[in-house]
N, C-alpha and C positions, 0 to 999 in steps of 0.2 A: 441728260435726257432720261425720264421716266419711262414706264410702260400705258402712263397719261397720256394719250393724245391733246388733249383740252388741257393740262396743266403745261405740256409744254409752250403751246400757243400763249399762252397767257404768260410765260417766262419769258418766252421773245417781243409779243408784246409790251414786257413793261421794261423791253433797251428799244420800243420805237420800231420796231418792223412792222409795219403796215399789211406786207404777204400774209404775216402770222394772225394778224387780225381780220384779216376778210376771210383764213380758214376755220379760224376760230367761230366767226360769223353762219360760216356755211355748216362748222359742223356742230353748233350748239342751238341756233335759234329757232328751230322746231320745237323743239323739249321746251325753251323756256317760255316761245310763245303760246304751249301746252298750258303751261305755267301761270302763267301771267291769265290767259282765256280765265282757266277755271277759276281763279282769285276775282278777277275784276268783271266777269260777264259780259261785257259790253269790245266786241272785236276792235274798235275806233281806237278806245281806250288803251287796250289790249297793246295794239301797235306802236301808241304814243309812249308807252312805258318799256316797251321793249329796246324804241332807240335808244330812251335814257338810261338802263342797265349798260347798253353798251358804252354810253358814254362815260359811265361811271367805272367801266371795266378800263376803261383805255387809258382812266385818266389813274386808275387804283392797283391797275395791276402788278407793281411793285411790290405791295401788301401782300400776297398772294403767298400764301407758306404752305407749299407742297407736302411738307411732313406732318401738317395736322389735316389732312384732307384730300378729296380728289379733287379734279381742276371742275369737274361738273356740279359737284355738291358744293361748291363756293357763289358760280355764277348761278344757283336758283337761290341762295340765301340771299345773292345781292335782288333776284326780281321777287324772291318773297317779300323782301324789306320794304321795296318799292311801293309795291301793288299795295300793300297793308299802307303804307303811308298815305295812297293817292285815298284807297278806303275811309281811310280817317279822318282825310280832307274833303269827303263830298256832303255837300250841307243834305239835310232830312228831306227829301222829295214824295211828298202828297200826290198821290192819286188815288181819282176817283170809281175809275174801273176795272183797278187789280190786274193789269193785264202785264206791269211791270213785276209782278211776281210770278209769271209763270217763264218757265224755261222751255228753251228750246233744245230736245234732248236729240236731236237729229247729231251724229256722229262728226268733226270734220275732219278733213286731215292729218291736220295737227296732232288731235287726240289719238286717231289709227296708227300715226308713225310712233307715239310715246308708247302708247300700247303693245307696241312689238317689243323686241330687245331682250333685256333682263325682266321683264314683267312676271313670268312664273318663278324665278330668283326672290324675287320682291315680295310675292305672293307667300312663298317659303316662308321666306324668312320674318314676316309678319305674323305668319303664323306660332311663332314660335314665344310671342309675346303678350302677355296675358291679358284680356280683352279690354280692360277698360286701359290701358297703356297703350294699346294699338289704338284703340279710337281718336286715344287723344294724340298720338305721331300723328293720324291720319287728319283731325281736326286742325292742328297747326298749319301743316304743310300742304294739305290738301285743298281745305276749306277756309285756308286765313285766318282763322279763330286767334286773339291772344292769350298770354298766359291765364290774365284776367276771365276773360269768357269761357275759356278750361276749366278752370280752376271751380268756378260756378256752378259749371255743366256736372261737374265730377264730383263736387260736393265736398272739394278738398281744399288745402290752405294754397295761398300762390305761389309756396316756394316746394311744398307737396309736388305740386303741377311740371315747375321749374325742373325739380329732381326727376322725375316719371319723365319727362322729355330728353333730359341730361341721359339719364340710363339708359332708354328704350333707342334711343339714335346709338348710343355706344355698342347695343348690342347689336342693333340692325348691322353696324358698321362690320361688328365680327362678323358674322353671319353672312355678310356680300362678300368679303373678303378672301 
């Protein structure tokens, strides 16, 4: 056992304890419905990718190597994946009155409970990374972006981007630690 709450759940998990996975459930799926909200915008969508992470967690969580990670920063890589993939797969939709590009910037939940916790930690230790590397952790993770769309943004080469990712998580990683 860790001082992971979330990686233990996912250890017991992947020998098939069911208890472990509905606390797993209770104590991760806020944060990744956070997650998932801001990647995909659309709450329907939102919920339909959240079962599938779980279902990917239940079936994956073997794979799961507690020594390169927390148990938390694994299950948002798997709903990052996700949501980026469902992204990828929504054909081009036309409209006529712009109203699907405006947002709804009303607070929920979701977003209040992720916003507690470690947030000023977070806030820190972004701080500490120099602005156009923070933009871009915050670009991937936050906003979906791929390497590609980084890399573009940033006016740098793709494995530029690659490396400035690679780094900027490593340090963040020091830095929470």
């Amino acid at each position: 056992m860790t001082d992971d709450p979330i990686a233990n759940h996912i250890a017991n998990c992947a020998a098939g304890d069911r208890a472990a996975f509905r606390a797993l459930y209770r104590d991760s799926s806020a944060k990744l419905m956070g997650v998932l909200l801001r990647i995909l915008g659309e709450r329907s969508e939102a919920e339909d990718a959240l079962q599938e992470v779980y279902t990917r967690v239940w079936t994956r969580a073997g794979r799961f190597d507690a020594t390169k990670g927390r148990g938390m920063t694994w299950l948002i890589a798997i709903a990052r994946n996700l949501a980026i993939d469902r992204l990828r797969s929504r054909p081009a939709a036309a409209s006529d009155d712009g109203l699907d590009m405006v947002q709804d910037s009303t607070p929920r939940a979701e977003a209040r409970l992720i916003a507690q916790g470690e947030a000023r930690r977070v806030t820190d230790c972004f701080a500490t990374l120099e602005p156009d590397r923070a933009a871009a952790v915050k670009g991937a993770y936050l906003d979906g972006l791929s390497y590609d769309d980084l890399a573009a943004r940033h006016g740098v080469p793709l494995n530029t981007m690659r490396t400035w990712l690679r780094r900027s998580l490593l340090k963040l990683k020091e830095c929470l630690e």
